[in-house]
Each structure stands twice: as C-alpha cells, then as structure tokens.
N, C-alpha and C positions, 0 to 999 in steps of 0.2 A: 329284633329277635325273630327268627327264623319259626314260621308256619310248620314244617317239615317234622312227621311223626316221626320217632325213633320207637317208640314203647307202647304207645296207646292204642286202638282201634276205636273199631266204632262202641263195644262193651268193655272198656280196659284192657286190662294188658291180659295176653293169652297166648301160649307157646308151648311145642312139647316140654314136659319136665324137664329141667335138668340141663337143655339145651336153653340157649340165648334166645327169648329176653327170659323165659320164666329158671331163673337158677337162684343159689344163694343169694351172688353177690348182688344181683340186681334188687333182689329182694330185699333185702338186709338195709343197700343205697335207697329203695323207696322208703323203708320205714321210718331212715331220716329225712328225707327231701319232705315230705308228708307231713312229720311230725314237725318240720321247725315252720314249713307253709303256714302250717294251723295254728300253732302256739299262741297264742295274745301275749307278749312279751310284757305289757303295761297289764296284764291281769297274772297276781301272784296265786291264783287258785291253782292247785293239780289238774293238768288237761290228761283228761283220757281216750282212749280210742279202743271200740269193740271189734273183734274179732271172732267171725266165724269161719266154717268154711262144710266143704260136701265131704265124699265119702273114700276118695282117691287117696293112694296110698300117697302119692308126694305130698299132701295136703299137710304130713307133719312137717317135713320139711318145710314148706315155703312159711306156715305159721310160723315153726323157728325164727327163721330167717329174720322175716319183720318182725317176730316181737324183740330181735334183738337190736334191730334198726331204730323203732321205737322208744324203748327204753335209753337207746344210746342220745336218743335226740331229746329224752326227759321227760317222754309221756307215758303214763300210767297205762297200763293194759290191762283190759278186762277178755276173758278169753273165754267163749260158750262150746268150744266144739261142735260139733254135725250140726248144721240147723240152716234151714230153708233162706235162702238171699232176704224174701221181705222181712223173714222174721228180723235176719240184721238192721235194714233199714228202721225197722218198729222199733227193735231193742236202743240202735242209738238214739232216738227220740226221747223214748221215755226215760233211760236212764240218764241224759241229758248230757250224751258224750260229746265229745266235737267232731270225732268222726267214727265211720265203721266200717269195716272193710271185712269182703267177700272173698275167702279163698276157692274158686270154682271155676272151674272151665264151660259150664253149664251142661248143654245137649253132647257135647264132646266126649270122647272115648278117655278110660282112664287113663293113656300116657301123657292126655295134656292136662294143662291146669291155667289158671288166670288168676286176675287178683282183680277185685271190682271196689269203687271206695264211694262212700258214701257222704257227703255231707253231716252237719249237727241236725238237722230238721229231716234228714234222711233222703234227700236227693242226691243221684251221680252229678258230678262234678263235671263243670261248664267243659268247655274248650278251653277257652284261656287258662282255666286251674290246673289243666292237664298239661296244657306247651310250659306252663311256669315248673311243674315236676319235674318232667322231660329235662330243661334246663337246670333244676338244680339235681338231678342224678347224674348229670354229666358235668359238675363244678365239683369244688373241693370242698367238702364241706366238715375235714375236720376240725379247724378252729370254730366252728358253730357251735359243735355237739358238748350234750350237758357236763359240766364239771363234776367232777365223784361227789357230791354233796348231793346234787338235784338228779341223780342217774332214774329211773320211772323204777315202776317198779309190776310186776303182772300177780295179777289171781284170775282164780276161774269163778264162772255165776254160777250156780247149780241149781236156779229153780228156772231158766231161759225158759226151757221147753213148756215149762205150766203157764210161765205169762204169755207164750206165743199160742199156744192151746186157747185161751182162754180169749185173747184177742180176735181170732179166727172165730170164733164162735158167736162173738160178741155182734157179729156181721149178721146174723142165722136171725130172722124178725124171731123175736121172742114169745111172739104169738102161736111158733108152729114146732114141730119136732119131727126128728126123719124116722119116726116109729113105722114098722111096715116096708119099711124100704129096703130092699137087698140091693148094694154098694159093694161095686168091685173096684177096687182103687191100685193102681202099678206106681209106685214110689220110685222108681226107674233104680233100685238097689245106692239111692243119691240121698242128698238131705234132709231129708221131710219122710224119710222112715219110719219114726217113731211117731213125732206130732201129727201128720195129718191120719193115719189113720183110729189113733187117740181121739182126736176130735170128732170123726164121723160118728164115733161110735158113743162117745159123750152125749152128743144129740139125740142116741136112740135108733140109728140106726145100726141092721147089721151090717158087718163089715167084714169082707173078702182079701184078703191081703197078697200082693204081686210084689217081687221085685225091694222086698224089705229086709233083705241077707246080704249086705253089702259087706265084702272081704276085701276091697280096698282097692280090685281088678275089674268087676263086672258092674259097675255103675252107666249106667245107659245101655249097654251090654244086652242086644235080642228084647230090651223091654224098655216102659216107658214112652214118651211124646212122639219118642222119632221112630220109634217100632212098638205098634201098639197091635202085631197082628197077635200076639197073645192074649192081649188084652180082652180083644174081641171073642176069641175061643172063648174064653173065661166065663163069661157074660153070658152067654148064650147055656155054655154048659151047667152052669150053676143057675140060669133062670132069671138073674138078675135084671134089675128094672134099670140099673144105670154104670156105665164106669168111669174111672176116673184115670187119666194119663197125663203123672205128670215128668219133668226133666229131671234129670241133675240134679239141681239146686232150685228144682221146685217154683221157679217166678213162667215158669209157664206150662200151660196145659188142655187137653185137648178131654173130647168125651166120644163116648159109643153109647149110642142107644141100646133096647133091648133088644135088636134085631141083629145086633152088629155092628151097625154102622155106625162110621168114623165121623165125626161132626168138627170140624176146623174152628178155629180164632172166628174168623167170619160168621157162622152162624152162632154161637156163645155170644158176638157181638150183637146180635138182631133178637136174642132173646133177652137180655137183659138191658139192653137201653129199650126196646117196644113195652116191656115193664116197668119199667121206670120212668117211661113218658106217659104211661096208662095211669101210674099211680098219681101222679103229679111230682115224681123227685126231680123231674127233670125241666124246671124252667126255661135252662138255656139248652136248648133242642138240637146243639150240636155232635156230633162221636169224631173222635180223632183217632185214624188208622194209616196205614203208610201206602205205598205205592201198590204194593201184592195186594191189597183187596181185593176182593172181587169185585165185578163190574154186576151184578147179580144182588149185592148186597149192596152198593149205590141204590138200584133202583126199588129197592125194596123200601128203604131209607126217605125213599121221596116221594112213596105212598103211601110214608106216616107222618110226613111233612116234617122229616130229620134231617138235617144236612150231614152228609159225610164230608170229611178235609182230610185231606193227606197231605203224608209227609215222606221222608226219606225213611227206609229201612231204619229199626234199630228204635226200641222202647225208650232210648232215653230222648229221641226227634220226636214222639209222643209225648211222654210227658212235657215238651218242653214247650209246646203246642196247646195241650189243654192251661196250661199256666198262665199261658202268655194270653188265652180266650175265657178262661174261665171256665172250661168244661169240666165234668164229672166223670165222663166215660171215653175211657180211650182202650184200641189194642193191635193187636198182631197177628194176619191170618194164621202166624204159627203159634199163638196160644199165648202169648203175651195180655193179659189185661189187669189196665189199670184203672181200677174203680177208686178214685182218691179223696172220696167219702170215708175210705176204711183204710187206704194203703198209699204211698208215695212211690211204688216202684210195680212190676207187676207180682201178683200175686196166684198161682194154680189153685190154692186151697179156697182162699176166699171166694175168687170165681165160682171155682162149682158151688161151695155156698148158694150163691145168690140164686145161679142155674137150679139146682135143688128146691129153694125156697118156691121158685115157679111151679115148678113138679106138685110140691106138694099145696098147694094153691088151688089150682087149677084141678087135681087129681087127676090126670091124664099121664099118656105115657111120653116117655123121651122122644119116640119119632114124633109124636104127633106137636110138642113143646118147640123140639126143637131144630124143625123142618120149617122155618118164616121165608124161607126162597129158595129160589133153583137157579144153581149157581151157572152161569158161562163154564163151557170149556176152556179148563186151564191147564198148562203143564208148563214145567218150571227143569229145565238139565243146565247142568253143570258142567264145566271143561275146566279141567285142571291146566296152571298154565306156570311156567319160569320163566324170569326174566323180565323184559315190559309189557307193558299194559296193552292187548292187543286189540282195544274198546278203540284207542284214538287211531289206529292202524284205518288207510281210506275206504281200502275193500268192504271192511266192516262199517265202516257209517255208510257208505254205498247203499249196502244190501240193506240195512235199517231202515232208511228212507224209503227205497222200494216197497220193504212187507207194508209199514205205515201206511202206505198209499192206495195200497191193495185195500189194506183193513178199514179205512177210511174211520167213521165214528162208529162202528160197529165191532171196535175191537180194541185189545191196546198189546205193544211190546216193552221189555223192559230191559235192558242190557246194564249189567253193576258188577263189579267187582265183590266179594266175599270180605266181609268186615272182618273175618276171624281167621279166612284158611285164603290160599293161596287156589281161588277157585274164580271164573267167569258166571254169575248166575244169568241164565239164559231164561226169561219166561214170556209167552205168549197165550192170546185170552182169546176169542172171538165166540162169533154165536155158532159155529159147529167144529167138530173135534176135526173135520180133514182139515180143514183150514189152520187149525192151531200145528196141528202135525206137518205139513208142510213148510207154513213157512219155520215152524222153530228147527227142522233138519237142514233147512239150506243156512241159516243164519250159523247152526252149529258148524255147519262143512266151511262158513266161509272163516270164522273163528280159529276151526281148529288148522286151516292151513297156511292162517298167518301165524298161529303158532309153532307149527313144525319150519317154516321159513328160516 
C-alpha cells in the first residue's frame, strides 16, 4: 500500500470549499470510509460519531455531506454545531462516541474549510489510520454501506456549549476567581464565540468581547491569532490588564499584555510549565515543542533545569511526543498548547486559564508574568510556489549549508514546506536581526529563482 497523500495533510484534510479535496463527494466518501474504518462489526451496540464544526458559511455543507456519508455507512450522528475543535475532542470522550470530527479550516480565510477527526479517547488519528482512509475513499465501497434496516440515524446535543463551559473552567484552581480583571478576548468571529467568552465571565471576570459576529464570511477576517493588531488597540484603550487571541476553531492562542504586547506559543510555554514545575505538577521536567521554538526559550528552559524536545511542525508530532514520554505540557510557537492534564488536543481557552490563574497568584501584571525570556531574533517568510518541491532543488541545499556554517551554534535555519497551503516556510534565528535578515533574503532569492525556472 502506497505512502503517497492524496487527502490528508499535516492537520487533515483542508482545501478551498467546493474545489477538490474539500467538496461534496469527497465528503460524503469520507463519512463512509470513516464510519465502516471505525465500526466494530462483532459489537452490535449503535456507533456514533460527533460532529462539530466553526463559523464558515461551507461548514453546512460539508456537515451535510458527512453526515450523509455517515449515516449511509450505519453510524448514528450526534451533531453540536459551532464549537471550539477541543471542545469536540472533550465532547467525543465523554459522551463515549467512537469518533468526532472537526469541520474547520482553523487560522484560514473563510473560502477554505477542512475536516479534522478525532479518535474515541479524542486523539487525531495516526498515519496509518489516515493512508487506510485515503485508500478506502478511493475503493468502492457500495456493497459495504448499511442495509435500509441499520441506515444511522442524526440528532443534535443542545446543552454542548454548557458542558464545554463548564469543562474549561473546571481547569480554573478553584481556589481563585478572575474578579478584578478586565479581559479582552478576540474570538476571531470562529468557534468559541459564544463559550469562551461565557466562561471568563462565569469566573468573575469582566469581559470585553472581539470578533464574536460571525456572518459566515469574516471568520479570522482583520482579527483573531493571526491578526491581533486589533486586539492590542482594544486593550490598551479600554485599560485592560490582559487579552485573549484566539483562531478559528479556537485550539490555538496567543495573548497581549497590558501594554500591548504580543506574547507568542513560546512565552505562554515558559509561564506555565516554570509554574508548574514551581508547584510540583511537574515531575517529569520535560515540554514538547516543534522545531519554530525559539532558541531564547531553550535557554530559559535550562535555567530551570527543563528540557525542551522537539519535534516536527504540526500539534498532532506534539502530542504524539508527550505520549510516547509521558509529558504534561506541550505546544506551538503559534499558540498551539496542549496541557493533557485538562485536554488531548490543543486547547486556546484552557491555556489562558492557566496563564490567568498565574496572574491572579502572583498579583502582578501580564508583562511582568509573562516576559520569562528574551527571545533571539527570529523571522519566518514565505514563498509561494507551483509545481515541485523547490527544497530538494541543489542551489537550494547549497546555500542552506552555507548560512548553517556561517551561523554556526549560534543560530538555527529551517526550510519546510507548508502542511496546509501550497507555500515554502522560510525561517532563520540567530543572536542579532542583521544576521537573521540577511541570510533569510538570499535563501529567499535563491528559492524563489528556482521557482521562476
């Protein structure tokens, strides 16, 4: 059986709407390949499978689609509408589905959308679970599908939102409350609209609201993870001691202190594992993050005698990492964190929880909580490219080997392909910005003229 992706990426399957892979029929073919995957043919119980998804106007559509796949293949659907990716991975756990799937494109613009699937214990599903998909949406699989007898059947949960509230909270020590606090939170007009700002406000604090008008179009749209300059206005103009920025579909998130500033994956990671190893939750004194770390947050890390491990880009080479080690805290300079004390995927809302709970601890303010290092100059450009892979082209391993040499242990480059978009991510680190700026413009020039070639 052939290795070779047809449909999957590094986070599920993800494409513009409507265009191949994310359309009907593809959808419709996963709902069966999925549902007869999962089925335990020797257990006569109803299997079900949870379905959420974000704010995108395709998002009925592609729900369609699978739960008509689903049903056809004989499994029961449970259907929550809008609601945050972890909340789905929580919801299939506890309601004890066999699987749950994410309709969301995440950080993406509304024209695209994806489909993310979750295991019965709420884990993305392996490699090999994905190539065995792959292969059975490109097989026939009408003599499989259920007889008119065993056809599934769907309803919708209507209290989701109050057990995913209530989950999220349940993270919050119960010892404290965010009374006093002015909380600016940007929902990025995605997911987690309604629940998280419910929640903060549940705890006592006040709460500010961005970006929770979602019309089906402007989801990530000027707000949110990946554009938090609003954010930051927000904060500042209303006085606010903290904000909150999260994606899409909410499994990631970023913050602003009261001054402004933008605070990354990276430092949200050195605040709450250096609390967590302070309290004692942290026995095994590991954090798993991927290759974008900063080199800034290593060294930090090893003046509290933590180890950092990396991995490859992509939250589910994290989780799959702390699994395999046992660790409790893992994430993603881009706002990815997974605390699996509370969560099995990443979670934006919980995070700040825990970041908040310091706050209110400590009684200090966010820059002062959440400034633990001074990060290396970093910057990260992009080159869009069609056709082959312009990474194995020799110009390009050439000049790679050069910067490397130049940079010696005093820096790192990273050259990768885009797991989601047809993009080159270019990033270089070292200990001052000329040096980052140079070499990452000749790397880009010599990139982009094997791509014009």
């Amino acid at each position: 059986m052939s290795n070779q992706r047809v449909f999957f990426g590094t986070d599920g399957i993800r494409g513009t709407a409507n265009s191949n892979p994310m359309t009907v029929e593809v959808a419709q073919k996963l709902g069966q390949a999925v549902g007869l995957l999962f089925m335990d043919e020797g257990d006569q119980r109803r299997h079900q499978v949870l379905i959420g998804k974000d704010t995108r106007l395709s998002g009925y559509m592609i729900e369609s689609a699978l739960i008509a796949g689903f049903l056809s293949a004989g499994m029961d659907v449970i259907v929550v509408g809008p609601m945050p990716t972890p909340a789905i991975a929580m919801l299939t756990r506890s309601l004890r589905a066999d699987l749950g799937v994410m309709i969301s494109a995440s950080h993406n613009p509304y024209y695209d959308n994806g489909i993310k699937i979750f295991d019965r214990d709420g884990f993305k599903l392996s490699d090999a679970q994905e190539i065995e998909i792959e292969r059975l949406i490109q097989s026939d699989l009408s003599h499989r599908l259920a007889s008119p007898e065993h056809i599934g059947r769907a309803v919708r949960l209507d209290d989701a939102a109050g057990r995913y509230i209530e989950h999220a909270k349940a993270s919050f020590p119960r010892q404290y409350r965010l009374n006093g606090l002015k909380i600016v939170i940007d929902c990025a007009n995605g997911a987690a609209y309604k629940v998280a700002p419910a929640a903060l406000w549940e705890l006592g604090a006040e709460v500010i609201s961005l970006g929770c008008k979602p019309n089906g179009f402007n989801i990530n749209k000027n707000c949110g993870s990946t554009h938090p300059e609003a954010l930051c206005q927000a904060v500042i103009e209303h006085q606010a001691d903290i904000g909150i920025a999260l994606d899409g579909d909410a499994d990631r998130m970023l913050l602003v202190d009261e001054t402004g500033k933008v605070l990354d994956g990276d430092q949200i990671l050195a605040v709450i594992a250096s609390s967590w190893v302070e309290k004692g939750y942290m026995p095994n004194k590991n954090v798993v993050a991927t290759i974008m770390s900063n080199m800034g947050l290593e060294r930090f890390f090893k003046s509290q005698n933590i180890e950092l491990l990396r991995t490859q880009v992509g939250d589910r080479y994290v989780v799959e990492k702390m699994r395999e080690l046992g660790c409790i805290i893992g994430g993603e300079q881009s706002g990815h964190m997974i605390l699996s004390n509370f969560s099995t995927t990443g979670d934006g809302l919980i995070a700040a929880l825990q970041v908040l709970a310091v706050l209110v601890e400590r009684k200090e303010k966010a820059s002062v909580v959440c400034n633990k290092f001074s990060p290396f100059p970093q910057e990260l450009r992009n080159i869009r490219f069609q056709g082959s892979d312009p990474l194995t082209h020799e110009n390009v391993q050439n000049a790679l080997r050069e910067a490397e040499e130049q940079l010696g242990k005093d820096g790192r480059i990273i050259l990768r392909k885009s797991g989601t978009e047809p993009l080159i991510r270019v990033m270089a680190e070292a200990e001052d910005y000329a040096s980052v700026d140079r070499i990452l413009t000749h790397l880009c020039d010599v990139i982009q003229n094997v791509k014009d070639c």
